[in-house]
C-alpha positions in Angstrom: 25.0 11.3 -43.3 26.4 8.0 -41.2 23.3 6.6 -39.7 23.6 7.2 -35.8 24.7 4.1 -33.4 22.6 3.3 -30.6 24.1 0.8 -27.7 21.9 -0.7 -25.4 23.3 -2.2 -21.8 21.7 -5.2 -20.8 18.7 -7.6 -22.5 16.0 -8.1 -20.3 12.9 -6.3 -19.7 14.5 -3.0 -20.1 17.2 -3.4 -22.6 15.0 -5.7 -25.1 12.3 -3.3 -24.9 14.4 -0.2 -25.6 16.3 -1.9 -28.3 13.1 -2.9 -30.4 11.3 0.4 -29.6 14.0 2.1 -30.8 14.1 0.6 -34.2 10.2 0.2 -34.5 10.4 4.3 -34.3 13.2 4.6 -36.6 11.7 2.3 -38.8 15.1 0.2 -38.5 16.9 3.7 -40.0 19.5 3.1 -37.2 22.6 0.9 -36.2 21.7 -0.6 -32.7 23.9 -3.3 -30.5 22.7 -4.9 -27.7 25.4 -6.0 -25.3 24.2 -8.0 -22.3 26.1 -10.2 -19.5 23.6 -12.7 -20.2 22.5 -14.6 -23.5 18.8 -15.2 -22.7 15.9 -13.4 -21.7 14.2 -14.2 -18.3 10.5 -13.6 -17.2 11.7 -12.8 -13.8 7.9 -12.7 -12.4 8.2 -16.8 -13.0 10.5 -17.4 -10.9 8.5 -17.4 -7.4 7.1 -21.0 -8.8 10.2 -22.7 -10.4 11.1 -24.0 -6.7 8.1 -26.0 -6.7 8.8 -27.5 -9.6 5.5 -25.6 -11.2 8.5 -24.1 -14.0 11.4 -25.4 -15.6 14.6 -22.7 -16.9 13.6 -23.9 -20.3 9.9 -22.5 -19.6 10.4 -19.0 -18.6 13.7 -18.1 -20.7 14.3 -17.9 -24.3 17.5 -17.5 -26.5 18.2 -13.4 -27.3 20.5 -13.4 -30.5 17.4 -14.9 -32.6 15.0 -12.6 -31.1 17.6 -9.2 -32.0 18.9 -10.6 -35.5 15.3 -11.0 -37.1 15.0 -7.2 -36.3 18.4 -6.2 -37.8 20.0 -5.8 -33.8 23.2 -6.5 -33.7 23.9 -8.7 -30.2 26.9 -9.2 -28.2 27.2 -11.8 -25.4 29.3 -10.1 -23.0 29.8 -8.5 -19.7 30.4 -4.7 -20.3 33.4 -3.2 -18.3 33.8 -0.1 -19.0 31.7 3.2 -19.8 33.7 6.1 -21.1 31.4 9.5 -21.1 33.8 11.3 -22.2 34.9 9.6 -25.3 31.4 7.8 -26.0 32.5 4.0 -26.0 31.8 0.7 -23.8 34.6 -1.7 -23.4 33.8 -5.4 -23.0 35.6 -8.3 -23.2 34.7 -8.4 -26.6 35.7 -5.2 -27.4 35.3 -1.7 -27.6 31.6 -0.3 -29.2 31.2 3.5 -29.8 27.9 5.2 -29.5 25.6 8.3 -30.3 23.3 7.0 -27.8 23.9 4.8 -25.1 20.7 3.1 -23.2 21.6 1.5 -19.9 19.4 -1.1 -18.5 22.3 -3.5 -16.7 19.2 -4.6 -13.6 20.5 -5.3 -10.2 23.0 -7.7 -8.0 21.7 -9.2 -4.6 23.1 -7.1 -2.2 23.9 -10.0 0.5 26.1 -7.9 2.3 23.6 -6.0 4.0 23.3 -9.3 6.1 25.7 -11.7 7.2 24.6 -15.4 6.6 22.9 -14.9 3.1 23.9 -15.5 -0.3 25.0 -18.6 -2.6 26.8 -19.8 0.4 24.6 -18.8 3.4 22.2 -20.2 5.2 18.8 -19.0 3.6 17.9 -19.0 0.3 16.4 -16.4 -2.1 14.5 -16.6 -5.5 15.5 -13.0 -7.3 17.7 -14.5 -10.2 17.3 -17.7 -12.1 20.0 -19.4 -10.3 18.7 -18.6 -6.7 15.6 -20.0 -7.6 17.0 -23.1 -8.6 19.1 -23.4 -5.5 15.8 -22.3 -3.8 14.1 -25.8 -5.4 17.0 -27.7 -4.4 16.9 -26.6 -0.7 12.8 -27.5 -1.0 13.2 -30.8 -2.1 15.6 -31.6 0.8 13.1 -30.0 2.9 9.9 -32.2 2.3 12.2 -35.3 3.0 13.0 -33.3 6.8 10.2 -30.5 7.0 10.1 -27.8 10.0 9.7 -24.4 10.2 9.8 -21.8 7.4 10.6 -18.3 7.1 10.1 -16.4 4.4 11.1 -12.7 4.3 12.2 -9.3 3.0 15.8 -8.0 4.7 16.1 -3.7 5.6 16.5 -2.4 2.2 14.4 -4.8 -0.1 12.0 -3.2 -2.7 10.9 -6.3 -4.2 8.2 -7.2 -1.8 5.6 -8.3 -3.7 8.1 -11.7 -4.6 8.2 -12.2 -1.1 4.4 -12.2 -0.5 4.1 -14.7 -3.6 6.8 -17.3 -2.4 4.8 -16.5 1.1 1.5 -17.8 -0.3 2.7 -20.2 -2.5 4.8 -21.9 0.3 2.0 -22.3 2.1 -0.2 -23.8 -0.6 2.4 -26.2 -1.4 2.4 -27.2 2.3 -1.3 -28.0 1.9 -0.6 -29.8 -0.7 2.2 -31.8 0.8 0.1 -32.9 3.6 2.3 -30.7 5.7 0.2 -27.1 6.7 -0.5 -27.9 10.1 2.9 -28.9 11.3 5.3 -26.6 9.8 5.1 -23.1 11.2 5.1 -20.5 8.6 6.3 -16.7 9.6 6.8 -13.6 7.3 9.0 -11.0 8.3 9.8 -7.6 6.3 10.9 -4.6 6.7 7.9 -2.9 5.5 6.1 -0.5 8.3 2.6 -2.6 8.0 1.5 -5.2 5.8 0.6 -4.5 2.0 3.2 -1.6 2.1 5.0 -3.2 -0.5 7.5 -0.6 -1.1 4.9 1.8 -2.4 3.6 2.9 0.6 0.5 0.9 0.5 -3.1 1.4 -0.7 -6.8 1.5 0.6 -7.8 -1.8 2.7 -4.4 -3.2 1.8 -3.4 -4.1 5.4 -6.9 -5.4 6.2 -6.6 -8.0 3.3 -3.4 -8.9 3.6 -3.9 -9.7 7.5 -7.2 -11.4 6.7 -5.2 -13.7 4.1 -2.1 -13.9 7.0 -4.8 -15.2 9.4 -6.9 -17.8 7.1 -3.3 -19.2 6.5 -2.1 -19.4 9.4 0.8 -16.9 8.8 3.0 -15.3 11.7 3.9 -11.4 10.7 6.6 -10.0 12.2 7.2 -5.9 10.8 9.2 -2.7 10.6 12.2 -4.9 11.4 15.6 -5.1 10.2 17.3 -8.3 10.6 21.4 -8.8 12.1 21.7 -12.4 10.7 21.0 -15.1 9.3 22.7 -18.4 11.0 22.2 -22.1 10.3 18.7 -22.9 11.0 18.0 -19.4 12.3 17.5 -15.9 11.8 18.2 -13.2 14.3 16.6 -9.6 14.0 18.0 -6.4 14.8 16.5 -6.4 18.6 18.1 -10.0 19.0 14.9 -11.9 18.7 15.5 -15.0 17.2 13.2 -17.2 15.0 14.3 -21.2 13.8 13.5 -22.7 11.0 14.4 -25.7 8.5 13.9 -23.9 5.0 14.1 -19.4 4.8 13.7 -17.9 2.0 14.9 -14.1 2.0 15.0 -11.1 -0.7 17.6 -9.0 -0.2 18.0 -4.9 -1.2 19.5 -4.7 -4.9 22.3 -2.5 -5.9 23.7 -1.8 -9.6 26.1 -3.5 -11.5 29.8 -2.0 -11.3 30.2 -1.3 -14.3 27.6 1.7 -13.7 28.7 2.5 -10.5 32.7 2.9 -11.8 31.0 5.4 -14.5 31.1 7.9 -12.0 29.9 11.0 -13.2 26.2 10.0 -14.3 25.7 7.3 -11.0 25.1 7.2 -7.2 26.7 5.5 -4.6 24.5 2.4 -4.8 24.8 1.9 -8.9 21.9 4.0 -10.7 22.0 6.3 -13.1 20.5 9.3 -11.6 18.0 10.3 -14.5 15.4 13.2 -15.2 11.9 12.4 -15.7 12.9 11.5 -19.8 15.0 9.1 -18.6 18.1 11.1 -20.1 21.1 10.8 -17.2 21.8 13.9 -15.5 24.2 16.0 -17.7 24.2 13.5 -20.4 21.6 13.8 -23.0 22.8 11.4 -24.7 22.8 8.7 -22.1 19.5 7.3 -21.2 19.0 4.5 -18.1 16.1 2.6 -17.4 14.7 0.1 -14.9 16.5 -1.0 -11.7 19.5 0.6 -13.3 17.3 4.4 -12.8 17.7 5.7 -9.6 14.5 6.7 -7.9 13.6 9.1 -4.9 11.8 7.7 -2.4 9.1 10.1 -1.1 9.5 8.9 2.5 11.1 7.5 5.2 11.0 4.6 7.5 12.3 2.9 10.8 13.5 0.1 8.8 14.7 1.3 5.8 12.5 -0.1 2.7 13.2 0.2 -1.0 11.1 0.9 -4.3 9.8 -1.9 -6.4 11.3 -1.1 -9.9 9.1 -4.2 -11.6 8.8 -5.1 -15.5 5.6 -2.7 -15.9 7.7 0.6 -14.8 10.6 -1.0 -16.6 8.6 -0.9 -19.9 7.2 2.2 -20.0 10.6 3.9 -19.0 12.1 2.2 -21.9 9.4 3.4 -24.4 9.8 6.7 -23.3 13.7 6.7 -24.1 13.3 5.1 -26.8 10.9 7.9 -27.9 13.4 10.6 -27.6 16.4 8.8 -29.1 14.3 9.0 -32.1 13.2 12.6 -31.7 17.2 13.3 -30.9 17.7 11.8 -34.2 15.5 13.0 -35.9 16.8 16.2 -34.9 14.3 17.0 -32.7 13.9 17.6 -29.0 13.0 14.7 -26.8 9.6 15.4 -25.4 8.5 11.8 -23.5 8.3 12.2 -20.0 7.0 10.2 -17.4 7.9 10.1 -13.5 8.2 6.8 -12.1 6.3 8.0 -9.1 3.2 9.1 -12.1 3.1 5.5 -13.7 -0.1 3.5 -13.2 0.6 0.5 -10.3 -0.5 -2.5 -12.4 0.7 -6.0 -10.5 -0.7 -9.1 -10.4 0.0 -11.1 -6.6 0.0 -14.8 -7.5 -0.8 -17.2 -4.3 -0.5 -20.8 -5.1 -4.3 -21.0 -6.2 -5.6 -17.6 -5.3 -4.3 -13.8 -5.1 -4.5 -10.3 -5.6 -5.5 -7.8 -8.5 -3.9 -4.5 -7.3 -4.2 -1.4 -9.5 -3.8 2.7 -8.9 -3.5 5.7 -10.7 0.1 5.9 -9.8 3.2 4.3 -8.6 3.5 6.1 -5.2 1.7 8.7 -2.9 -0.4 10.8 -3.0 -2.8 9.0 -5.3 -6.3 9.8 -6.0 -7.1 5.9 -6.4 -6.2 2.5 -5.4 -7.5 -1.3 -5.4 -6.5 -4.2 -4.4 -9.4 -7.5 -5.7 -8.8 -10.6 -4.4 -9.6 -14.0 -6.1 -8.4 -17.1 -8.0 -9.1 -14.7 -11.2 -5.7 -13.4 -10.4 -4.1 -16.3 -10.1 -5.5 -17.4 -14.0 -4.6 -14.0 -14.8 -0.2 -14.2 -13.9 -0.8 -17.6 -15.6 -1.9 -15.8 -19.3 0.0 -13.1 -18.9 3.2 -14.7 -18.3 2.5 -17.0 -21.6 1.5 -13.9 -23.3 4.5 -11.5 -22.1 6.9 -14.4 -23.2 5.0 -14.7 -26.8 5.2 -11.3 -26.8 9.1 -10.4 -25.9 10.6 -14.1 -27.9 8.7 -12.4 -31.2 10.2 -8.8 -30.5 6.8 -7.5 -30.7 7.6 -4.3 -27.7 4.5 -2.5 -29.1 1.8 -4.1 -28.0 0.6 -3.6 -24.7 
């Protein structure tokens, strides 16, 4: 019997995860390819401090093709074009690659259009891929030589929340650090319906700390508001307010990558793979998404519409759990891993400059039975080991250990 081919989408936290799972359950009895748009791994969580020059590309990144070849993964450095269900192949530039199993974990694009004025181009900057970041350190640096105002936000739609409340914090302890706190006004404005919502409805005492923190730092809030636009020097929200500044930073909603939204059969309008609770696409048991690229349900609704936080810790245990019935499908068995998104342990560590925020529950959204959010420069030392850990971890292909 031909040993069975299994093509992984995309090489970050999803893809590298499934891909090494996959073969650390098959004992490497399998043909696997990896095909990503991207040659290198990045430790996304990182990138709230390479604007400050706190981390360079080099220290948060790491080359994939080594990482996949010592575990007998075949890699391909392309954009993938093209899924065919029918017929059971991915056309890339590079090719055509057939599969038993297909495993798509292609992340997100920045969805700028939501508002005019953002982007590569626009007039604010944002910190959700490695080259926004880098942009986002270019625009600081300009900034300390003319400092103002800053805004730092979260547009109608965003899920990734707890990014903005990092670059929030840590933009304000730079500022202390520049000399600059008490001169520059600093204002936060989202989307979310109250503070410490963070696209996961919120948890016990989380709007009490996070205004207490707001208020020793001398942070304006404004809430549950969408914004119209973002022009040269200033942003205007949906009721017409206005608010200046010299430097914004702003995290836009995500949407998935064409080549899974083109698919058709297995996506939404928005470019995720509408899966089952095993992570197997609807109708397809053979195709498996996970991360950003799985859609998720949000169990409520707002004023301003907010997103879902799909982070590396969801990411990981969604790949796990495909990669678990791949195997048992090959094996000849049924595939038996399930876990909700919504029924994952919340485990995120809020980084703020020199400080932050520990917050932990039984699950990923309502109704939870608990929920804690521990403040304290602990959390800060804790991002700090993880991320050198996490990288260790990933770089040496080791997906099993915690």
């Amino acid at each position: 019997m031909s040993r069975k081919k299994v093509l992984v989408l995309g090489g970050n936290f999803g893809g590298l995860t499934a891909a090494l799972a996959v073969s650390h359950e098959l004992h490497g009895d399998v043909d696997i390819r990896v095909i990503s748009a991207s040659d290198r791994f990045v430790f996304n969580p990182s990138l709230i401090w390479l604007p400050f020059g706190k981390r360079r590309p080099a220290d948060i990144t790491f080359p994939l093709a080594p990482t996949f070849e010592s575990h007998g993964i075949e890699f391909t450095h392309a954009e993938a074009t093209g899924i065919d269900l029918a017929s059971q192949k991915v056309t890339a530039a590079t090719g055509a690659y057939g599969y038993d199993y297909l495993v798509i974990a292609t992340g997100y694009r920045n969805n700028f259009g939501v508002v005019p004025g953002l982007g590569p181009d626009g007039n604010a900057y944002t910190i959700t891929t490695l080259e926004d970041a880098i942009r986002a350190g270019e625009g600081w640096r300009r900034f300390l030589e003319d400092p103002g105002d800053i805004v730092v936000g979260a547009s109608q739609g965003a899920g990734c929340f707890g990014a903005a409340y990092e670059y929030l914090f840590n933009v304000s302890y730079r500022l202390r650090k520049a000399g600059l706190k008490q001169q520059v006004k600093l204002t936060y404005v989202s989307a979310e319906p109250f503070l410490g919502h963070f696209g996961i409805g919120g948890l016990p005492h989380g709007e009490s700390l996070l205004s207490m923190f707001l208020k020793k730092e001398n942070i304006t809030a404004v809430l549950n508001t969408g914004m119209d636009r973002v022009e040269e020097r200033r942003v205007v929200l949906a009721g017409g307010r206005s608010i200046g500044f010299a430097y914004a930073m702003i995290v836009p909603p995500f949407i998935g990558q064409e080549v899974v939204r083109s698919a058709g059969q297995i996506a939404d309008e928005k470019g995720y793979v509408k899966v089952r609770d095993t992570y197997q696409a609807e109708g397809h048991d053979n195709v498996y998404a996970v991360g950003i690229a799985a859609a998720v349900d949000v169990p409520w609704q707002t004023a301003t519409p907010v997103g879902v936080p799909k982070t590396g810790f969801p990411t990981e245990r969604m790949a796990h759990v495909a990669a678990r019935n791949i195997a048992a499908q090959i094996r000849g068995e049924q595939p038996r891993s399930h876990e909700a998104f919504g029924d994952m342990p919340a485990v995120c560590v809020m980084d703020a400059g020199n400080n932050g925020v520990i917050i932990l529950a039984d699950k990923m959204l309502p109704p939870r039975k608990h929920g804690v959010l521990i403040p304290g420069p602990q959390a800060h030392a804790m991002k700090l080991g993880f991320e050198k850990y996490f990288l260790w971890k990933a770089r040496h292909g080791y997906v099993q250990l915690p």
